[in-house]
N, C-alpha and C positions, 0 to 999 in steps of 0.2 A: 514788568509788563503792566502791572495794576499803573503805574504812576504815566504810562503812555495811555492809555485807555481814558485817563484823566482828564490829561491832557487835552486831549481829541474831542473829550465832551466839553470841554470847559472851551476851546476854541467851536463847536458845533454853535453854543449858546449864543458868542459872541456875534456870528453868524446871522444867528436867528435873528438876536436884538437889532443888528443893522439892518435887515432888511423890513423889521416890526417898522423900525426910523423912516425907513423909506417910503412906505405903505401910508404912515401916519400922515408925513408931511409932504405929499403928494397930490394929484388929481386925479389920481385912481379909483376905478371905482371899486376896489379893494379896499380903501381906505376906512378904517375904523372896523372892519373886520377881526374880531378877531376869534382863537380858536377856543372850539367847549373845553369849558376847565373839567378836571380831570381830580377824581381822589386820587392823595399821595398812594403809594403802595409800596410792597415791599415784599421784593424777589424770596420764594422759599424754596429753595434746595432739599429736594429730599429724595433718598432712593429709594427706589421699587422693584418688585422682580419683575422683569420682562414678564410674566402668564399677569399679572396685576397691570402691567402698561397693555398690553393687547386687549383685556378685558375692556379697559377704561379707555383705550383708541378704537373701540369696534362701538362702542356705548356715544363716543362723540361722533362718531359716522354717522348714527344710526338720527340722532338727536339731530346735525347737521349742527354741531357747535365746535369748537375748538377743546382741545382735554384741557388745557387752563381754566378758562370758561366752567367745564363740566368742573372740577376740579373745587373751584371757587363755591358754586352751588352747595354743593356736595360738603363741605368744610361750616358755608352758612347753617346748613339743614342739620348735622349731627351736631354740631354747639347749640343750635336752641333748643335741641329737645330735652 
């Protein structure tokens, strides 16, 4: 499954890169647009107890943020202290 998944991203890109060609060498006025770069990052898998995902999905309601988002702060905030 991992090597289809691959696949599909490695054909999404090629995708992209045609249509970046298209954009580029065109009359569009899309042309030379392009999109805000982005820090690399890097998925963390971690488990939690459901009464710890409720607390921390009622805390992103509340904030109006995403639990990733809150998640990410939250990870910043306890490493620097």
């Amino acid at each position: 499954m991992g090597g289809i998944m691959a696949e599909r991203d490695i054909d999404n890109h090629k995708k992209q890169d045609e249509k970046d060609f298209v954009y580029e060498n065109s009359d569009s006025p899309w042309k030379g647009l392009k999109p805000e770069e982005r820090e690399p990052k890097v998925r963390l898998n971690v488990d939690i107890d459901e009464d710890l995902n409720d607390l921390l999905a009622e805390k992103a309601r509340k904030l109006k943020k995403s639990k990733s988002e809150l998640v990410r702060v939250l990870l910043k905030w306890s490493l620097n202290k």
